[in-house]
C-alpha positions as a printed Julia matrix, in Angstrom:
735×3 Matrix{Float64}:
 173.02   98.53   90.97
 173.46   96.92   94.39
 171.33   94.11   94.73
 170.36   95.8    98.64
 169.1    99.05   97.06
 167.5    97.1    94.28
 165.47   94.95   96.81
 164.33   98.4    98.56
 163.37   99.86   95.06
 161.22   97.05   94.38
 159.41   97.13   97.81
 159.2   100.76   97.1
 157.25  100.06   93.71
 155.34   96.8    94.82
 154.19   99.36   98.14
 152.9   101.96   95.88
 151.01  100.0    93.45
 149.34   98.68   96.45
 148.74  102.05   97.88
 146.57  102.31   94.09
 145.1    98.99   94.26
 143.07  100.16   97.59
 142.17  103.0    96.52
 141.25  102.02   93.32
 139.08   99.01   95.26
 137.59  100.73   98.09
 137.07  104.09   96.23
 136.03  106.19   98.29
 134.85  104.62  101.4
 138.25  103.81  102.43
 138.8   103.24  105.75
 141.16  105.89  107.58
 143.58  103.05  109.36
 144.16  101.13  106.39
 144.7   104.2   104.4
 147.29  105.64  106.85
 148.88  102.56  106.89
 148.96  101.89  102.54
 150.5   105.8   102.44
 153.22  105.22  105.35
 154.71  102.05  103.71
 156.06  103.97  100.84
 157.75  106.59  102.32
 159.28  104.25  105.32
 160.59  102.55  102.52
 161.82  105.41  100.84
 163.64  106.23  104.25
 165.69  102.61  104.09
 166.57  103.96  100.74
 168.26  106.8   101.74
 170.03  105.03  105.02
 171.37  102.34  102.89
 172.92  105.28  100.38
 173.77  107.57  103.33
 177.29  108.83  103.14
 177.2   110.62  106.38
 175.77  110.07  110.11
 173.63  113.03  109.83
 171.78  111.98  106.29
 171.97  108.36  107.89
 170.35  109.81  111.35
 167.32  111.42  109.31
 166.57  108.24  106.99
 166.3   106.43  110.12
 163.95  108.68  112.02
 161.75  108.04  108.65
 161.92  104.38  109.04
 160.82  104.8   112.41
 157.08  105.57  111.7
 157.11  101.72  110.58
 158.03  101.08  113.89
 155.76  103.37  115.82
 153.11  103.64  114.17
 152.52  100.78  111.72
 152.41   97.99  113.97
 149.46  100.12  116.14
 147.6   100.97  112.66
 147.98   96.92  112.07
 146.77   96.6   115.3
 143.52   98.71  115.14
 142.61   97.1   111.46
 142.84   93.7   113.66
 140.23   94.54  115.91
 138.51   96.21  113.55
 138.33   92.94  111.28
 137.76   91.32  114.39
 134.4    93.6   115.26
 136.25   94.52  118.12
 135.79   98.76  118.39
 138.07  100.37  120.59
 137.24  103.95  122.19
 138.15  107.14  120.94
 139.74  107.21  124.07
 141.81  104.53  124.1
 143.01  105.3   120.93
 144.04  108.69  121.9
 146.18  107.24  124.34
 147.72  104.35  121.96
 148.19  107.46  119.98
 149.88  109.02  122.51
 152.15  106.73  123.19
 153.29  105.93  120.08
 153.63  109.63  119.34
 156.19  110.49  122.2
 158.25  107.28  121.65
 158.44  108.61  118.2
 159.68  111.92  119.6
 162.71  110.36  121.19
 163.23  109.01  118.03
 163.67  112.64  116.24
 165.91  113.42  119.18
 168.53  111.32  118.5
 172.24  112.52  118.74
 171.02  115.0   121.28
 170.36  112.58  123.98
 170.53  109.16  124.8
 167.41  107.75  125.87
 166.55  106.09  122.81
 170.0   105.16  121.56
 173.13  105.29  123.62
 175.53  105.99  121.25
 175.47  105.39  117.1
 177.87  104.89  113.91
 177.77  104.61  110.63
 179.2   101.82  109.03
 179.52  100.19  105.52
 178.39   96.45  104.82
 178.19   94.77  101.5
 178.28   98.0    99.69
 175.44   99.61  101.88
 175.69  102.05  105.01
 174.21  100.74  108.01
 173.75  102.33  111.41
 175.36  100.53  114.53
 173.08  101.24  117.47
 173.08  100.7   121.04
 170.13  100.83  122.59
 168.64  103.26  125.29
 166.02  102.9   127.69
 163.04  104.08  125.74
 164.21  101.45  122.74
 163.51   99.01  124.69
 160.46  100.16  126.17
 159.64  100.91  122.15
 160.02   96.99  121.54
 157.99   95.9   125.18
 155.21   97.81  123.21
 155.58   95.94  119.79
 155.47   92.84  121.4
 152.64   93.58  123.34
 150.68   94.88  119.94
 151.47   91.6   118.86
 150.24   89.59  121.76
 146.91   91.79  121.8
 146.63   91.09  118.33
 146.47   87.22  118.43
 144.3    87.42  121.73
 142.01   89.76  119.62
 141.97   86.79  116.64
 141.88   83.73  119.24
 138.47   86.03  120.82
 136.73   86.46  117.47
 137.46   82.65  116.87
 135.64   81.42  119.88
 132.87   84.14  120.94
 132.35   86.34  117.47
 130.45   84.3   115.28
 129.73   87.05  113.19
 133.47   87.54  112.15
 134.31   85.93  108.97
 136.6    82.51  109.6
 137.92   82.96  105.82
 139.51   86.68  107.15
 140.53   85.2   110.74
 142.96   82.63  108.92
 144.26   84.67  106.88
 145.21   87.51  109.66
 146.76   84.87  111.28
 148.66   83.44  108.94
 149.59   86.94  107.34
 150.75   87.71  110.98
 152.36   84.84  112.33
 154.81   84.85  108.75
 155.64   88.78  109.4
 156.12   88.72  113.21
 158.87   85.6   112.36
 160.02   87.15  109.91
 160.46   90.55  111.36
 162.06   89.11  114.51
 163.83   86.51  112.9
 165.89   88.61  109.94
 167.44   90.37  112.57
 169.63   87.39  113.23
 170.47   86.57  109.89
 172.06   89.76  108.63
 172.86   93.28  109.4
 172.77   94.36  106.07
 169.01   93.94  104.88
 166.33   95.05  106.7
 163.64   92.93  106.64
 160.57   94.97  108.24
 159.82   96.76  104.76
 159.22   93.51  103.52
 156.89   92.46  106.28
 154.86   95.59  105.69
 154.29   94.99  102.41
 153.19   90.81  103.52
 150.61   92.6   106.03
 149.39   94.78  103.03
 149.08   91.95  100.79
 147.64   90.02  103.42
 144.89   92.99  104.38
 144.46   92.99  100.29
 143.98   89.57  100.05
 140.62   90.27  102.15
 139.79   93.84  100.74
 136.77   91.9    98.39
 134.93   90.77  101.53
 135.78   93.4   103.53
 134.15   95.71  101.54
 131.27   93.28  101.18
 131.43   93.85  105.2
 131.5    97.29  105.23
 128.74   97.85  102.71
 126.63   94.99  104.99
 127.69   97.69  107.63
 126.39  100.96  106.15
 122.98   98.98  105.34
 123.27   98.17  109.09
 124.2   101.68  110.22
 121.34  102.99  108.07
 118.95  100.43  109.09
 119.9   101.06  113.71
 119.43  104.84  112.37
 115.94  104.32  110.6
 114.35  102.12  112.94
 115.01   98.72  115.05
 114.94   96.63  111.91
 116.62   93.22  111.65
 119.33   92.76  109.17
 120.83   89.6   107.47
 123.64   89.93  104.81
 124.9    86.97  102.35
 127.42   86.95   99.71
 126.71   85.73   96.49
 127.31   81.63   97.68
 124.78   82.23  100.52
 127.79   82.59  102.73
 126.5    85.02  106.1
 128.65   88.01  106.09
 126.45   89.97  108.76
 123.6    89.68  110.86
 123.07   92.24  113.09
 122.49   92.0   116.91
 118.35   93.1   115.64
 118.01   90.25  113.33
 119.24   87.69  115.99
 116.54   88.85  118.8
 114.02   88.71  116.23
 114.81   85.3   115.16
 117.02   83.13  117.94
 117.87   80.61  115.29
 120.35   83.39  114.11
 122.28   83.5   117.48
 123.73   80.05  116.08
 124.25   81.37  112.62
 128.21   81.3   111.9
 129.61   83.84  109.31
 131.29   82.83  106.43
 128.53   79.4   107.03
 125.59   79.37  104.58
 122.07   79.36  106.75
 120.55   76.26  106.89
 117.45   75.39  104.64
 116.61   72.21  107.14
 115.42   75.19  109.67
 112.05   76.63  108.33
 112.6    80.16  109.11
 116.21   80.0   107.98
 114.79   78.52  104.55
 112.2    81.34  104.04
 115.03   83.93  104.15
 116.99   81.92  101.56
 113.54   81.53   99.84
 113.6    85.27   99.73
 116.62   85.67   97.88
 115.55   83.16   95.27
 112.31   84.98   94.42
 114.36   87.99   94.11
 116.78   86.47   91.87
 113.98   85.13   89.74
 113.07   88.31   89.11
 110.04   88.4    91.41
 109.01   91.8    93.03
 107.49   90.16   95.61
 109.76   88.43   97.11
 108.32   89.03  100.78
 108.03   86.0   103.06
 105.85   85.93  106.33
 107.82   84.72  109.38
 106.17   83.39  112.56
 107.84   82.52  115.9
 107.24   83.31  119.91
 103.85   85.1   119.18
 105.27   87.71  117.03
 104.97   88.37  113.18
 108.03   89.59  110.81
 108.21   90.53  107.53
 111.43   89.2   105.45
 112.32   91.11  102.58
 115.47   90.23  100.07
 117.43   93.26   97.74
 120.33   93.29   96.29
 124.1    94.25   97.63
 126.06   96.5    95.03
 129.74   97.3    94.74
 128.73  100.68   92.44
 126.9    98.56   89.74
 128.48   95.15   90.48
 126.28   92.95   92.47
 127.79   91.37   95.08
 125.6    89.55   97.29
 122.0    90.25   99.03
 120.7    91.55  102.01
 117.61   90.5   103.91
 115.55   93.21  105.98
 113.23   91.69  108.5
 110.72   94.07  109.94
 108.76   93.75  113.43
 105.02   93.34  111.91
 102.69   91.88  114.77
 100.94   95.1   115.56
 100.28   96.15  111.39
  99.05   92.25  111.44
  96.79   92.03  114.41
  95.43   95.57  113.06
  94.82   93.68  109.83
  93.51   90.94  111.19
  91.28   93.52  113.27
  90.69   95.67  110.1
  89.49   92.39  108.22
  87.1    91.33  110.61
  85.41   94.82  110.95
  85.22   94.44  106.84
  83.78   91.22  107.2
  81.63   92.06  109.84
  80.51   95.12  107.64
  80.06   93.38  104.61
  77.8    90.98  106.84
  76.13   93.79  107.66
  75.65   95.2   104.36
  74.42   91.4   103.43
  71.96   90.94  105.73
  70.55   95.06  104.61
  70.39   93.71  100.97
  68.37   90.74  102.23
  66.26   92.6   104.85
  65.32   95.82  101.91
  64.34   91.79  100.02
  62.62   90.43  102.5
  60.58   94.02  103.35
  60.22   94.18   99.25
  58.57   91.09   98.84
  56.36   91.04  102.63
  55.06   94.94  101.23
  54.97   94.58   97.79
  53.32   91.34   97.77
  49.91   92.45   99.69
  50.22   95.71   97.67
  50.08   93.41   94.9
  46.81   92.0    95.77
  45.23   95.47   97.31
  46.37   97.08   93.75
  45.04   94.16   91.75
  41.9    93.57   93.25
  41.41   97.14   92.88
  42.46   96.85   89.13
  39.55   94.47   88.71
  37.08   96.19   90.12
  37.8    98.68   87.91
  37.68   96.89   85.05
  34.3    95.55   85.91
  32.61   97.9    87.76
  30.38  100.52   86.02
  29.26  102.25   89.44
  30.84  105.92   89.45
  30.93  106.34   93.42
  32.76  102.47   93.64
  35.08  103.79   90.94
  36.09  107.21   92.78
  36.55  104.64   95.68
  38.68  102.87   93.51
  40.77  105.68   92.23
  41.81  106.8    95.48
  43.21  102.93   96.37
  45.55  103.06   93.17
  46.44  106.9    94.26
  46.99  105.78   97.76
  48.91  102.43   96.74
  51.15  104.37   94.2
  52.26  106.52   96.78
  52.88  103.68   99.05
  55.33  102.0    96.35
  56.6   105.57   95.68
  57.61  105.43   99.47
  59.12  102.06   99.57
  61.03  102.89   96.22
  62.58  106.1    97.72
  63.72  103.57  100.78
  65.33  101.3    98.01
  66.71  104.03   95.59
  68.48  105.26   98.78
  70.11  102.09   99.95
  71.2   101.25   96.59
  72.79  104.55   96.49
  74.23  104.38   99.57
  75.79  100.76   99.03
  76.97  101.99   95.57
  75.12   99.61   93.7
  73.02  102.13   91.63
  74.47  102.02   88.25
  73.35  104.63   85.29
  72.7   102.35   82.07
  72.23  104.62   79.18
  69.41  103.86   76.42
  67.23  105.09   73.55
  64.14  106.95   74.84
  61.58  109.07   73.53
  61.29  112.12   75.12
  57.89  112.89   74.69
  57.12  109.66   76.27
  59.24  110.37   79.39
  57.63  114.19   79.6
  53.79  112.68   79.23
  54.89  109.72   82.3
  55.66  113.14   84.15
  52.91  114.79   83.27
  50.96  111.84   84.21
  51.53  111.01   87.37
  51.43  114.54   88.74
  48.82  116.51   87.17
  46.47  114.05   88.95
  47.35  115.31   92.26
  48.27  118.99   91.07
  44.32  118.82   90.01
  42.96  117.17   93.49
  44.77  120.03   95.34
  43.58  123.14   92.85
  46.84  123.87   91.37
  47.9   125.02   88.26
  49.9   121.96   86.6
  52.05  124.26   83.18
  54.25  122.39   81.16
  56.67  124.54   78.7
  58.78  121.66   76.37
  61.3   123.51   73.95
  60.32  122.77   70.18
  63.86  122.31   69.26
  64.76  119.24   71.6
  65.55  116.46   69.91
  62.64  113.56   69.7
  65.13  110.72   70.63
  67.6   111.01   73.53
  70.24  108.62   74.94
  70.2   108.66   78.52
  68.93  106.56   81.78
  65.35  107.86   80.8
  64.26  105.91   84.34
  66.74  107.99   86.4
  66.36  110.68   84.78
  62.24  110.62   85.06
  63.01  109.8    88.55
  64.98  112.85   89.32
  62.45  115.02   87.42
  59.18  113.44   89.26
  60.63  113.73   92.65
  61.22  117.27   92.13
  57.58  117.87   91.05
  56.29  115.41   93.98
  58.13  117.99   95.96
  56.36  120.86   94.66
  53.17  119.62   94.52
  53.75  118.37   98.13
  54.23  121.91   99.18
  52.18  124.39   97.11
  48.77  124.92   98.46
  47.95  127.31   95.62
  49.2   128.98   92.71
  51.11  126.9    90.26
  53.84  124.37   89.64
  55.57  124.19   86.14
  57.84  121.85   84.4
  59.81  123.47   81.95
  62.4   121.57   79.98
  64.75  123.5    77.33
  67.81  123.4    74.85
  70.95  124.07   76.9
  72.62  124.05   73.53
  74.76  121.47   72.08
  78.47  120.32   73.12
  81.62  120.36   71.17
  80.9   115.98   71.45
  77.11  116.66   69.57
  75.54  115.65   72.47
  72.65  117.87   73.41
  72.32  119.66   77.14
  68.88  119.23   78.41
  67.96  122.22   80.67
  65.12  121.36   83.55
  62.76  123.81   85.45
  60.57  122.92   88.32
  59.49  126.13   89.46
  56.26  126.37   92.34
  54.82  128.74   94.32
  54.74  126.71   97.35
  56.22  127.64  100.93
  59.7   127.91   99.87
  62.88  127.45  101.98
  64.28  129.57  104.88
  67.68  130.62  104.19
  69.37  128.6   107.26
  67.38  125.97  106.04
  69.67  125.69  102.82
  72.45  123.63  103.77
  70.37  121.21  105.02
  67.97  120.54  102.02
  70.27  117.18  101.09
  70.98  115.64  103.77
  68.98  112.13  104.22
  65.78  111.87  105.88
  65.56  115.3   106.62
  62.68  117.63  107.26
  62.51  120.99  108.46
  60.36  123.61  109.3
  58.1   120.61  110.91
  55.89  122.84  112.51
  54.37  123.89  109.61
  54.8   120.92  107.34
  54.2   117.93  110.0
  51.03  116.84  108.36
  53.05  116.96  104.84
  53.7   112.78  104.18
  57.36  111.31  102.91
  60.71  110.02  104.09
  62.6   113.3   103.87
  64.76  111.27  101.05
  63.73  112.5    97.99
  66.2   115.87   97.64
  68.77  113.09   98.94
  68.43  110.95   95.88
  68.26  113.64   93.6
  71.26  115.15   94.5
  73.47  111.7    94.0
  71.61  110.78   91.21
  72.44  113.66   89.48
  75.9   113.65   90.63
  75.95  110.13   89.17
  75.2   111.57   85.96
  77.72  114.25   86.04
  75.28  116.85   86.97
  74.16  119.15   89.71
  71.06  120.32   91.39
  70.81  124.3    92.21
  68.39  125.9    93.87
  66.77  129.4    94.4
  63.67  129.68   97.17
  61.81  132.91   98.83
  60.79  131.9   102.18
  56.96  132.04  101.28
  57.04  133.01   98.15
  58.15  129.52   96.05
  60.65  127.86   95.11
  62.74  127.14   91.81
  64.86  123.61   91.32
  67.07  123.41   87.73
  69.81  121.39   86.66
  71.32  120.76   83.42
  72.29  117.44   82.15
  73.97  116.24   78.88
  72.4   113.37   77.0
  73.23  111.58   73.43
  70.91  112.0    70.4
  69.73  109.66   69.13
  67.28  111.11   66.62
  67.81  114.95   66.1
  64.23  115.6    64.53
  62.6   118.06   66.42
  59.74  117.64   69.05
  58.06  119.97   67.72
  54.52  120.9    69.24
  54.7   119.39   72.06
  51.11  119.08   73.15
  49.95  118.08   69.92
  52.39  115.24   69.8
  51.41  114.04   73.88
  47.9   114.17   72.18
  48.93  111.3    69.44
  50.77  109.08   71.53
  48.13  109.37   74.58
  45.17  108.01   72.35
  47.8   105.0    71.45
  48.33  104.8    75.04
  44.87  104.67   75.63
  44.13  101.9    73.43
  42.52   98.9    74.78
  44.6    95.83   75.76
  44.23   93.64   72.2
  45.6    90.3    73.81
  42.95   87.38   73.36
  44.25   84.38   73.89
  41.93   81.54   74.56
  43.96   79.16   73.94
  47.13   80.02   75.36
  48.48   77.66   78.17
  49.74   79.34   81.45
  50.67   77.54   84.56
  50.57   80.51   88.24
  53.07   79.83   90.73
  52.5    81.45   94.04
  52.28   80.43   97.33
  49.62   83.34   98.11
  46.36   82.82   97.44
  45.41   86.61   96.7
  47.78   87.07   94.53
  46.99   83.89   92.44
  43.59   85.69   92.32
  44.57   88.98   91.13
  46.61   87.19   88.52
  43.79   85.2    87.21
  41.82   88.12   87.34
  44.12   90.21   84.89
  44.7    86.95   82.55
  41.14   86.72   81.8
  40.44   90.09   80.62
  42.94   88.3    78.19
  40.81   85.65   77.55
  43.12   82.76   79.46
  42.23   80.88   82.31
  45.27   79.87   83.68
  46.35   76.68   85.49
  47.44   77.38   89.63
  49.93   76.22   91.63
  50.33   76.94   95.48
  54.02   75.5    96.25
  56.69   73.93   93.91
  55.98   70.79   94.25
  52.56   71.08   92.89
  53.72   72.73   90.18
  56.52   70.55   89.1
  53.37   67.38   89.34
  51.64   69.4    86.36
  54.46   69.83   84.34
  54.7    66.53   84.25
  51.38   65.92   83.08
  50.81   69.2    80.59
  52.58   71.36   78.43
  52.45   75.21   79.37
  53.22   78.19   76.99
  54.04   80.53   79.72
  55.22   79.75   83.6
  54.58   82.58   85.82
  56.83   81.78   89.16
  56.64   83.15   92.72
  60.37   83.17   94.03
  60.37   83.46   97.81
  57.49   80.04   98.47
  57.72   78.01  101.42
  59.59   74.44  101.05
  61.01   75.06   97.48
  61.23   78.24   96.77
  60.97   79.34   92.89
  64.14   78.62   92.13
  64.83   75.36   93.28
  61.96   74.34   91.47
  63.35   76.3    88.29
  66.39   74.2    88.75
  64.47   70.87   88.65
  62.5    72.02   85.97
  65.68   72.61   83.6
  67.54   69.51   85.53
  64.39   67.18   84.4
  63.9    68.48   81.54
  59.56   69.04   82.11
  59.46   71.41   79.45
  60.41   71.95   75.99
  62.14   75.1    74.63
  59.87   76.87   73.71
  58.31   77.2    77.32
  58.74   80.84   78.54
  59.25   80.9    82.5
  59.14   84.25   84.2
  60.26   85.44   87.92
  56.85   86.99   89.3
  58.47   88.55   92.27
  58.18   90.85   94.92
  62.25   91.0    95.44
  62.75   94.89   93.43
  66.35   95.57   94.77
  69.01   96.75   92.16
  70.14   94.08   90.01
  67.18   91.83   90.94
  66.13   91.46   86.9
  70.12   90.61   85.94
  70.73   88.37   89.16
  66.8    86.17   88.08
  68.69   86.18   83.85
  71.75   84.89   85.45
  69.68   81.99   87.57
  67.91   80.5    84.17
  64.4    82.24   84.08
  63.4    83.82   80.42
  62.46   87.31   82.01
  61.26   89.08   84.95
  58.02   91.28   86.57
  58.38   92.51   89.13
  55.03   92.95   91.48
  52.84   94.94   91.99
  52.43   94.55   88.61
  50.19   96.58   85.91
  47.16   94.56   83.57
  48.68   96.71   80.59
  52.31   95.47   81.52
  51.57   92.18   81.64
  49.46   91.63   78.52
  51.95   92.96   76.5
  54.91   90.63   77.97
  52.65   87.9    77.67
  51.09   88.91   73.83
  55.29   89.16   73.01
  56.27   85.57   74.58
  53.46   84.03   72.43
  54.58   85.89   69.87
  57.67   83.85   69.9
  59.01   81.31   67.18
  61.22   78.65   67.93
């Protein structure tokens, strides 16, 4: 085979595998100049093929117009991938035109033999074994080569521009266009002078391909930077800041650079430079991420505004290939943060200084109710006159109400806050029904009404439940009912709702009156927090308008509901059903007859006599140091007094108590502090119980007094009967 057509065939195969390579590389985000380009190589050199076998002027005519799209239109596809490498985007306009051009030289090309503006005259003549076409050039030819040249110049202008005023144009790329350019314009230009025979444009082609190759890996790293920019201008005015896999900046878009000026000076193919702080957070980005850390957010701050740097990965399909950085405007979503923070902080103040105002107003009520109630207690207990005892009776009836009032207050903050907490227990039901029955018939009786009580047979005697909450719930509703029934009757009914698939049993409650009842607009309004309606008629009626209030989300707490059925003037029925565990399944039974067993127990005297038992009473109030004495010596003790800490931490130091009963809220040192130096010092031994005698009653008042060091907790006003028991069980104690 001639060594001339062999050369061709060989440029013919190297062209085509090329031609696979990109496509096999860029898949199929290929871009349309290069494409053109990698499919017009083969067949131009398919074209010198057939002109260097051509055994006639026509066949030699026709190869030649097919070399000619080398000419005309290769250089201006080189061209455009230039400036496109360059980040140099022409307009659709311009290109039409370049087009154009290139397009109508190229038809004076297919026009040869019928006139001469492109060659003058032509013949085909043999050389070393090829055919080769002997031209003499025509106006437009020459025109065709002004063109070329000027390609060329543009083309170096466009690299000698990116070099000096792009710095977000890859210096690796620009030296290898050049080079890849200056070797194929010599070479092009220069072959010409060396022989007729070989042509050596094919050859340049395929240098420019290689050349355009040789770059295809970062290129593609460029134009998937690109899409993530495209996608990023689209979605929003986000900053973006791509780096290969050595750190190397391949783009940072025009976003990224306002955000952050340091990246005006940022060169590409340059790594970004840790010895700038912001620059180092981005790179501190991509290292979280490659350490496999989620969060790999950093914070950046600069000129008063906030951003938010983010690091993922690049891919090539699956193939990682570098990382891209997102950096997001944040000042507004920070300074509403910081905003949103201080409101919670300023709430949470809030909510702070409620908890210690419903404290303070617990202890500053409770603590003179404490005295009223216990100087009442005592008189009581001592006095035999009947008119000074119905005197008596209607203080505890008045001052039971009064701590019913403040408890609904507390109840409802704790409810609000969303610090009440249902803590399930053992409890007897009886016990709970006779409380009930207790504290309303009393009032039921003062007022003439009817006070029925129907208790199911079949209930178990032992529940599991929040027996307090539960008793709560129940009581308000007959408080309620009493409150507004004038005659007639209120009953309590509590029945089997039957048993669950979970053997727990459903406890079915009935408060049913035959009060004043509700109007039907006045329905949707029975719930809502300190509300009262129908005033006119029920202004002289006392309460906070809280108790349906705290039913309603204390049921709800227990995964029940409240319903309700009321004749304007007729009465009124409340129910609700609510499942509890069993914890003894024996039957109740007779009800009555059992409330008549355990009320004689109740009613048993208090048995505590205790002489000799020491007790040392902390309290800065003088009253209440007498009510307390007064309840201790129906025990038999006569207990030691204290009116501040410090006096109380000088006995301890001089006598050994049994039992410490300590005020919290004192003036100077307060009960704690004087706890603290009483463990601290080590005053007394073990076996010493000391109790918080408080005021404070808030929710979690008994756990938060545990958690400071005290042995237990009473809250005042407290009961005679209470007390003697805690105090007959702490001297119980063996140690």
């Amino acid at each position: 085979m001639n060594p001339i057509i062999l050369y061709y065939d060989v440029l013919f195969v190297i062209s085509v595998i090329l031609l696979l390579l990109l496509v096999l590389r860029w898949q199929v985000q290929l871009d349309v100049d290069m494409t053109v380009l990698f499919t017009l190589v083969p067949l131009i050199i398919i074209g010198y093929i057939r002109l260097a076998m051509a055994e006639n002027l026509e066949t030699a005519i026709f190869a030649n117009q097919i070399t000619y799209l080398g000419g005309c239109f290769l250089l201006l596809l080189i061209f455009l991938i230039v400036c496109n490498l360059c980040h140099i985007r022409l307009g659709g306009g311009v290109r039409f035109v370049m087009f154009g051009i290139a397009t109508l030289i190229y038809f004076f090309v297919l026009t040869i033999g019928f006139n001469q503006w492109f060659y003058r005259d032509v013949r085909l003549e043999q050389e070393s074994g090829v055919s080769i076409l002997v031209k003499e050039y025509g106006p437009v030819h020459t025109l065709f080569y002004v063109i070329l040249i000027i390609y060329v110049l543009l083309a170096l202008a466009m690299v000698v521009y990116a070099y000096k005023f792009r710095p977000d144009v890859s210096i690796l790329n620009l030296n290898l266009i050049t080079f890849t350019m200056s070797f194929s314009v010599m070479l092009f230009f220069g072959g010409r002078f060396i022989t007729r025979a070989v042509e050596f444009a094919p050859l340049t082609y395929i240098i420019a391909e290689i050349g355009f190759l040789a770059v295809s890996y970062r290129l593609r790293l460029y134009n998937i930077s690109g899409d993530i920019a495209r996608n990023v201008l689209e979605n929003g005015s986000d900053g973006l800041v791509c780096v290969d896999l050595g750190r190397k900046l391949l783009v940072c878009n025009q976003r990224a650079r306002s955000m952050l000026p340091v990246l005006a000076e940022a060169k590409v193919d340059k790594p970004l430079d840790d010895n700038d702080p912001l620059l180092l957070k981005l790179n501190l980005c991509v290292d979280r991420l490659k350490a496999g850390n989620p969060d790999n957010e950093m914070i950046l701050e600069t000129d008063g505004s906030i951003y938010r740097a983010k690091a993922g990965y690049l891919r090539d399909n699956k193939r990682v290939c570098g990382y891209y950085i997102l950096i997001n405007n944040i000042t507004a979503e920070y300074n509403y943060n910081i905003e949103l923070q201080a409101a919670k902080d300023q709430a949470e103040a809030a909510d702070a200084a409620k908890t210690l105002f419903l404290a303070q107003m617990s202890h500053e009520i409770r603590t003179p109710i404490n005295a009223v109630l216990g100087m009442n207690e005592m008189i009581m207990q001592e006095c035999k006159d009947p008119a000074i005892l119905d005197y008596a009776e209607g203080i505890r009836s008045s001052g039971h109400n009064l701590m019913f009032l403040i408890n609904s207050l507390l109840d409802f903050s704790k409810i609000e806050d969303g610090k009440m907490e249902i803590i399930e227990e053992d409890y007897d039901l009886v016990a709970l029904i006779m409380n009930l029955v207790n504290s309303t018939s009393t009032r039921a009786e003062a007022k003439g009404i009817r006070f029925n009580i129907d208790v199911d047979g079949e209930l178990p005697v032992r529940l599991i439940g929040d027996d307090v909450r539960v008793s709560q719930v129940i009581l308000n509703l007959l408080s309620n009912a009493v409150k507004y029934t004038d005659e007639g009757n209120v009953d309590l009914i509590i029945r089997s709702g039957g048993i669950t698939t979970d053997n727990r049993q459903i406890l079915h409650v009935e408060v049913k009156d035959s009060g004043i009842g509700i109007k039907p607009e006045d329905m949707h309004r029975l719930f809502d927090q300190f509300s009262r309606f129908d005033e006119s008629r029920n202004h002289h009626k006392e309460g906070t308008g809280l108790g349906m209030a705290i039913i309603y989300n204390l049921l709800k707490l227990m995964n029940s509901k409240i319903h309700v059925e009321s004749t304007y003037g007729e009465g009124s029925l409340f129910w609700f059903d609510l499942e509890q565990g069993i914890a003894d399944p024996t039957p109740v039974g007779n009800y009555k007859e059992r409330a008549r067993i355990a009320d004689t127990r109740s009613k048993q005297e208090i048995t505590l006599y205790a002489p000799d038992a020491k007790i040392l009473v902390v309290d800065d109030n003088s009253l209440n140091l007498k009510v307390t004495r007064g309840y201790l010596k129906v025990c038999g003790i006569i207990p030691d007094e204290a009116l501040s800490g410090n006096e109380a931490i000088e006995k301890l130091k001089t006598n050994r108590y049994d039992v410490i009963l300590l005020d919290h809220m004192m003036p100077g040192m307060d009960g704690v502090e004087t706890l603290n130096i009483i463990r601290s010092e080590k005053l007394v031994p073990g076996s010493t119980v000391i109790v918080a005698l408080t005021a404070n009653a808030i929710e979690g008042s008994r756990e938060a007094y545990l958690g400071m060091g005290f042995d237990d907790y009473i809250s005042k006003p407290m009961e005679l009967k209470i007390l003697a028991d805690k105090l007959e069980g702490y001297l119980k104690r063996e140690y």
